[in-house]
C-alpha positions in Angstrom: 70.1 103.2 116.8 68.3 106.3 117.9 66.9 108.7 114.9 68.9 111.5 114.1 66.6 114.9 115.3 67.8 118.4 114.3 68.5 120.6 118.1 65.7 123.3 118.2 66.9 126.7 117.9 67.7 128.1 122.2 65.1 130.5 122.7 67.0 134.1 123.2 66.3 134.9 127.4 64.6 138.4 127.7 66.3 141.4 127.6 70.2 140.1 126.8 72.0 138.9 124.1 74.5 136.7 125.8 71.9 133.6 127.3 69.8 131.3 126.0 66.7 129.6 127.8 66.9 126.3 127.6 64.4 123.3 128.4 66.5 120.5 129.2 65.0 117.2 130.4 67.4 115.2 132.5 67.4 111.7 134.6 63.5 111.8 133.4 62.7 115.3 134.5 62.1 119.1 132.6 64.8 121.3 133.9 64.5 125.1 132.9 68.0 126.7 132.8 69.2 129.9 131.2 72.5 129.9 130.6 75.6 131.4 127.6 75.2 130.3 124.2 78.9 129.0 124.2 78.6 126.7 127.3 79.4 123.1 127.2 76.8 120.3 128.6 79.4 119.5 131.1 78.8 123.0 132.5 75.3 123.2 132.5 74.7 120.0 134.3 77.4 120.7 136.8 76.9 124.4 137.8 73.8 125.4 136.5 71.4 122.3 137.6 73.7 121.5 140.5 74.4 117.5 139.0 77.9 117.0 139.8 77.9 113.7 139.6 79.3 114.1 135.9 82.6 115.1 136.5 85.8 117.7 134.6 88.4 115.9 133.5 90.2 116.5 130.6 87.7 118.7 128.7 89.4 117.6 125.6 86.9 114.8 124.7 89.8 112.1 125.4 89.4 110.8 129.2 85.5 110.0 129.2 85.0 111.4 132.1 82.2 113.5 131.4 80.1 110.8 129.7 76.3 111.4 130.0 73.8 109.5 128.1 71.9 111.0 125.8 68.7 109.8 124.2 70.5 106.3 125.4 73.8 107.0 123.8 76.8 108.0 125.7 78.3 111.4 124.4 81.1 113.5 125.7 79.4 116.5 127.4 82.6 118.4 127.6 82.5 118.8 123.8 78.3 119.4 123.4 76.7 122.7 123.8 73.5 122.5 125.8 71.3 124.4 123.6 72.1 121.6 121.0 70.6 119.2 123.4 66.9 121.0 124.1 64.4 118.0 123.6 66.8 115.3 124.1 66.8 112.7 127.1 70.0 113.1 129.1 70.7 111.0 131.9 73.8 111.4 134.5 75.1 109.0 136.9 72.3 110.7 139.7 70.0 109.2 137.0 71.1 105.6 137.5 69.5 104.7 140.5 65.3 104.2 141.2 65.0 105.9 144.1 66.9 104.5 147.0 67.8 101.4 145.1 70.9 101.2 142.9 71.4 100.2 139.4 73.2 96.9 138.9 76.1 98.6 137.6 76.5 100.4 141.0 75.9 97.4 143.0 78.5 95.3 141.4 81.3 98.4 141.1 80.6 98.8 144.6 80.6 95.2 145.6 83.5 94.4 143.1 85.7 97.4 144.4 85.6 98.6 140.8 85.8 102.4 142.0 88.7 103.4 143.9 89.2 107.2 144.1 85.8 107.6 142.3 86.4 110.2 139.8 86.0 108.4 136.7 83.5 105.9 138.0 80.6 107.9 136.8 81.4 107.6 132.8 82.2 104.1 133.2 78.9 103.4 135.1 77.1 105.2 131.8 79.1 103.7 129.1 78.3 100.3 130.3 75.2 100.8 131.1 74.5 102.0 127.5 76.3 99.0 126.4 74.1 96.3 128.3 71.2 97.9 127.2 72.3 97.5 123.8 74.2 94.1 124.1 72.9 92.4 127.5 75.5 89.7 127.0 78.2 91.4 126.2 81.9 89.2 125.9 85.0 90.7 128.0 86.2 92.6 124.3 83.2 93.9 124.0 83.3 95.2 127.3 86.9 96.5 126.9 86.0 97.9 123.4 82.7 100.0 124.7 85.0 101.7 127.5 87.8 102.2 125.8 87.2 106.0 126.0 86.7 106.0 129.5 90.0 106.2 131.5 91.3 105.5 135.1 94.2 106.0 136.7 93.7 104.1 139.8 91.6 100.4 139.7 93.8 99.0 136.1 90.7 97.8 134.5 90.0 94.5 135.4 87.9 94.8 138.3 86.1 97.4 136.0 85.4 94.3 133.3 84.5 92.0 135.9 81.6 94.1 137.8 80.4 95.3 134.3 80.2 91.0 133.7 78.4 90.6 137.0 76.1 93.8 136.5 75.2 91.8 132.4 74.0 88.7 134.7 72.1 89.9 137.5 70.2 91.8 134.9 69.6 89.2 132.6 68.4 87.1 135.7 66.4 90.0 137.4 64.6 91.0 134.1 62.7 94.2 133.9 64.0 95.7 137.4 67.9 95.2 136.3 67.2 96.7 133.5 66.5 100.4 134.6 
């Protein structure tokens, strides 16, 4: 379980009271973004950094479809202020991948026909993937217990459970590389 670190205090941008300048580091890279005091994570990644991979939905914390990792953990970013997150490692679904190749999870919701419309695909794709880096072996309830915040509207969930299975096993037979 990742230690506990107490948010630095947002540096106050020059000349106005109503932004903060934030140094965010996301998907493995420093972003600089100065943005309101009051805005959610959700916000920031989506409008100010241009990462709309992590999507609105509910913004009530109770659909998962906002789910980002951070520091490895999946977290609602609907319901997180930014400047709480200074120093922390965030990753997005645009984080997933190594370049051109795809993390296992996508491969096998793509392969599976996990995704239909799409929308919530990205919080299920980071829940799990916090999940197998946690559990790499993870049994079908374990699977359905981790993603139980994350909803969908169009698949049902079973082809959902089955490409997270799949993902568990190529990763466990590909080693380091399935592992990203």
């Amino acid at each position: 379980m990742p230690e506990a670190r107490t948010p630095k205090k947002p540096r106050r941008a020059r000349g106005t009271k109503s932004a903060v300048h934030l140094l965010l580091r996301v998907n493995g890279e420093d972003r600089e973004v100065t943005t309101a005091p009051h805005r959610t994570l959700l916000e920031t990644l989506r409008e100010d950094l241009g990462l709309t991979g992590t999507k609105h939905g509910c913004e009530l914390g109770e659909c998962g479809t906002c789910t980002v990792l951070v520091d490895g953990q999946p977290i609602l970013s609907c319901l997180a202020l930014s400047a709480d997150y200074e120093g922390r490692e965030i990753t997005t679904v645009e984080g997933m991948a190594d370049g051109a190749q795809l993390h296992p999870l996508q491969e096998t919701f793509a392969d599976l026909g996990a995704a239909q419309c799409g929308y919530c695909t990205p919080g299920f794709l980071l829940t799990a993937k916090a999940l197998l880096e946690e559990k790499p072996s993870p049994s079908r309830e374990e699977i359905r217990e981790a993603l139980a915040g994350n909803l969908c509207r169009c698949t049902g969930y079973l082809k959902i459970y089955e490409a997270v299975e799949q993902a568990a096993a190529r990763m466990r037979e590909e080693g380091p590389r399935g592992g990203r």
